[in-house]
C-alpha positions as CSV (number, residue, x, y, z in Angstrom):
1,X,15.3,-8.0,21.0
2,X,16.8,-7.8,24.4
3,X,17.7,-10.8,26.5
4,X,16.7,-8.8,29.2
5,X,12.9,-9.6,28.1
6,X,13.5,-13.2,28.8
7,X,13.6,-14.8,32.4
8,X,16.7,-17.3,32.4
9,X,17.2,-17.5,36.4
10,X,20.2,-17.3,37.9
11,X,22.1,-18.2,34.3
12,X,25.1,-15.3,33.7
13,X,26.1,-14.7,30.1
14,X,29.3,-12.9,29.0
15,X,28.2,-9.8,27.0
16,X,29.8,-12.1,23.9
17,X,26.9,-14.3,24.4
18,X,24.4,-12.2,25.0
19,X,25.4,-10.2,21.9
20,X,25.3,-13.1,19.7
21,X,22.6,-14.8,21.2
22,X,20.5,-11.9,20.8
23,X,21.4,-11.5,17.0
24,X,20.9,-15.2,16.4
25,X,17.1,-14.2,17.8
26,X,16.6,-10.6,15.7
27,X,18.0,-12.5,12.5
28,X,15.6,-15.0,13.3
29,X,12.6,-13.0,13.9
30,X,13.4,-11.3,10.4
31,X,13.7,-14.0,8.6
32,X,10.4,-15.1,10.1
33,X,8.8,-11.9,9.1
34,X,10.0,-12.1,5.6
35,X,8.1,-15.9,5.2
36,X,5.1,-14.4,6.7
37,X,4.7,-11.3,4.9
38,X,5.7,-9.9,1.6
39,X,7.9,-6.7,1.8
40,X,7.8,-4.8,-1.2
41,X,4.4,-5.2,-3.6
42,X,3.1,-3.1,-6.7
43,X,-0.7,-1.4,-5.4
44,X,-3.0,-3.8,-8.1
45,X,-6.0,-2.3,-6.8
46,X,-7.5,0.4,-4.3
47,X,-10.6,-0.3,-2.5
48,X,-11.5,2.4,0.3
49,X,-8.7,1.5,3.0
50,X,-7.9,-2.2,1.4
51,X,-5.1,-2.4,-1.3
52,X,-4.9,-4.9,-3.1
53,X,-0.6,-5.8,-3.7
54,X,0.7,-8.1,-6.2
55,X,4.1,-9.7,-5.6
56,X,6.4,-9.4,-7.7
57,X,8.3,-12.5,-6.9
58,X,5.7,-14.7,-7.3
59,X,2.7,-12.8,-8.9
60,X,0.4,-13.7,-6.4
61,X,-2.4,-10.9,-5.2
62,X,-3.0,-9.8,-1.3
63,X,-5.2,-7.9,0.1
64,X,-3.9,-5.3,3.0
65,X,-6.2,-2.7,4.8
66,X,-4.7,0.7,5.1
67,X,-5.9,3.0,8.3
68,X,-4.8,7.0,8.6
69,X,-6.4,7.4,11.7
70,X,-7.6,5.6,15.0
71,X,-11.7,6.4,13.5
72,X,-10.4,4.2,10.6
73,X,-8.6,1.4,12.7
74,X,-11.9,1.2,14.7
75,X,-14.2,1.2,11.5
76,X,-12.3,-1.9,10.2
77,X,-12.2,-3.3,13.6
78,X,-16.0,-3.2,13.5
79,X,-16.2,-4.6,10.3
80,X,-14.4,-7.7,11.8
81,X,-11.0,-6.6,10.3
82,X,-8.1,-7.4,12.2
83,X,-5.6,-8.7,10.2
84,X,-3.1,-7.6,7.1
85,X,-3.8,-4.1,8.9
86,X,-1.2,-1.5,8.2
87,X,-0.7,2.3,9.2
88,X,0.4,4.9,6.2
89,X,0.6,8.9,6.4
90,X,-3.0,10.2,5.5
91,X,-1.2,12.2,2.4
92,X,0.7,9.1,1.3
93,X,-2.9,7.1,1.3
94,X,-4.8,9.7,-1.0
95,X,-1.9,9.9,-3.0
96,X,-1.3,6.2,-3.5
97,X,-2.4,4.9,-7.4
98,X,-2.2,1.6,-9.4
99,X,1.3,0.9,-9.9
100,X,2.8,2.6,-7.2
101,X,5.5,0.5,-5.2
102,X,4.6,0.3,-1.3
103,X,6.5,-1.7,1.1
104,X,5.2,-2.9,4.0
105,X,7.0,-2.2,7.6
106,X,6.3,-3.9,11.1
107,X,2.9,-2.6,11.2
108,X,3.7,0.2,8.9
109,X,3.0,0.6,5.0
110,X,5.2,2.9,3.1
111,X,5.8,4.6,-0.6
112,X,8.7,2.7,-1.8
113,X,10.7,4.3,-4.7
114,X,13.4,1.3,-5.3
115,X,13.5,-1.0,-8.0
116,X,11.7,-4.5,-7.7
117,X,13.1,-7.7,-9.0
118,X,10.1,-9.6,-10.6
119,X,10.9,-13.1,-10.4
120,X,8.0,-14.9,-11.9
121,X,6.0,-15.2,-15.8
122,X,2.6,-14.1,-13.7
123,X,3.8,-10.8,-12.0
124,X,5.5,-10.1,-15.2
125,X,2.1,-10.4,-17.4
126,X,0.0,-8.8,-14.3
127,X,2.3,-6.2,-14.3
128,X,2.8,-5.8,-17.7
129,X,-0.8,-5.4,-18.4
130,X,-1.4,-2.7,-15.3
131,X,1.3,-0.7,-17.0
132,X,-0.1,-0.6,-20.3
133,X,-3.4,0.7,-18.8
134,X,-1.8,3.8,-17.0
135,X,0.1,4.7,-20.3
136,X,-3.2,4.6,-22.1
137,X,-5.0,6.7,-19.5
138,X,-1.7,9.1,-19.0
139,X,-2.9,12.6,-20.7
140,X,-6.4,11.2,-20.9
141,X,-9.3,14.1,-20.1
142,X,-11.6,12.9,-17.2
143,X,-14.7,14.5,-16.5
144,X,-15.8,14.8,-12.8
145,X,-19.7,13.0,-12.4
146,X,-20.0,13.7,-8.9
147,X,-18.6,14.8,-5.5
148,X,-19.6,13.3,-1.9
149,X,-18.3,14.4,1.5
150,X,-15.0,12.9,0.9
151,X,-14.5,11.4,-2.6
152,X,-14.3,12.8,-6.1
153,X,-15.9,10.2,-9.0
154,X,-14.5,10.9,-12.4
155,X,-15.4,8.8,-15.7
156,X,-13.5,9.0,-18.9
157,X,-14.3,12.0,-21.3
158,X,-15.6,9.3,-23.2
159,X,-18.2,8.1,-20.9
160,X,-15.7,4.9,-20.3
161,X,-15.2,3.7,-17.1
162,X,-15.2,5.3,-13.3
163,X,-12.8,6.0,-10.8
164,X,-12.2,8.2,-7.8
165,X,-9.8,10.4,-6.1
166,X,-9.6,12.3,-2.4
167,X,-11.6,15.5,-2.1
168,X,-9.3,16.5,0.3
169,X,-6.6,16.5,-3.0
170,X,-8.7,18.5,-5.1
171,X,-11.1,20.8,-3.0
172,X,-11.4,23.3,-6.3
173,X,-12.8,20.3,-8.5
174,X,-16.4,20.9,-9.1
175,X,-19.1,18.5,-11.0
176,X,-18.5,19.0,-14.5
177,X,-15.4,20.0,-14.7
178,X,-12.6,18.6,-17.0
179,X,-9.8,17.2,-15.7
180,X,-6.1,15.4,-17.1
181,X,-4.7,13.1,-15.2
182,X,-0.6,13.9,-15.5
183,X,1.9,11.6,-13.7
184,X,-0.7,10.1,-11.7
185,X,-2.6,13.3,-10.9
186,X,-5.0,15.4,-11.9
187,X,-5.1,19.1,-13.5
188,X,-7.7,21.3,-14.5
């Protein structure tokens, strides 16, 4: 921040003071920003364009809506959405899966591949948990139900549970096919 932005009138400051005025101001405005929003969260769920982030320093769930394109901020704009909004890379979106570190940036939301300190019993047991069901479906077959203009629905070979993926990430896949899911993707 720039004192330049603020009228003062006819006050003159020594560049000494103007550099640590406006330092006392940016650190300020971080520190802010870090009470108002969490930085770095583990994706807990994925919704369309809202992700839901857990926290690992206190275990607590938020919901954040993800846009790609100015069609999607105006289609959450219409659906009355107009805060915890956040702009990723369209690639980094269809890629994103349970698990996956993000951290969010200004208005910006980003794949994050540091370490996280979990501070609290809850995020440790969420986590935990989460985890434990990506190891169990890591290798697993996947059998794709159906395909729409943009998604991809897959159930479990055993008829157990649904999920989807990005068309755009697997254009080849056809109804029917077979499919392993290998380091959070999928293979024919």
């Amino acid at each position: 921040m720039n004192l330049e932005n603020f009228n003062l009138g006819k006050f003159i400051f020594s560049n000494e003071t103007k550099n640590f005025i406006s330092n006392f101001i940016n650190e300020l405005a971080k520190t802010l920003n870090k009470e108002r929003n969490m930085n770095i969260g583990v994706v807990y769920g994925l919704e369309n364009e809202k992700i839901t982030l857990l926290n690992p320093e206190n275990g607590k769930e938020e919901d954040v809506y993800i846009y790609t394109s100015n069609e999607t901020l105006e289609k959450l704009h219409n659906q009355g959405i107009y805060e915890n909004i956040y702009k990723m890379n369209k690639l980094d979106f269809y890629n994103l899966y349970s698990g996956q570190k993000v951290q969010l940036n200004g208005d910006k939301c980003e794949l994050y591949n540091g370490e996280i300190d979990i501070k609290s019993d809850d995020a440790w047991y969420k986590l935990d948990d989460l985890y434990g069901v990506l190891r169990d479906n890591e290798n697993t077959n996947f059998v794709v139900q159906k395909i729409t203009d943009d998604k991809i629905y897959l159930t479990h070979e055993n008829g157990s549970g649904s999920i989807y993926t990005y068309k755009e990430l697997y254009p080849d896949f056809c109804v029917g096919d077979i499919v392993k899911r290998v380091n959070g993707k999928y293979i024919k």
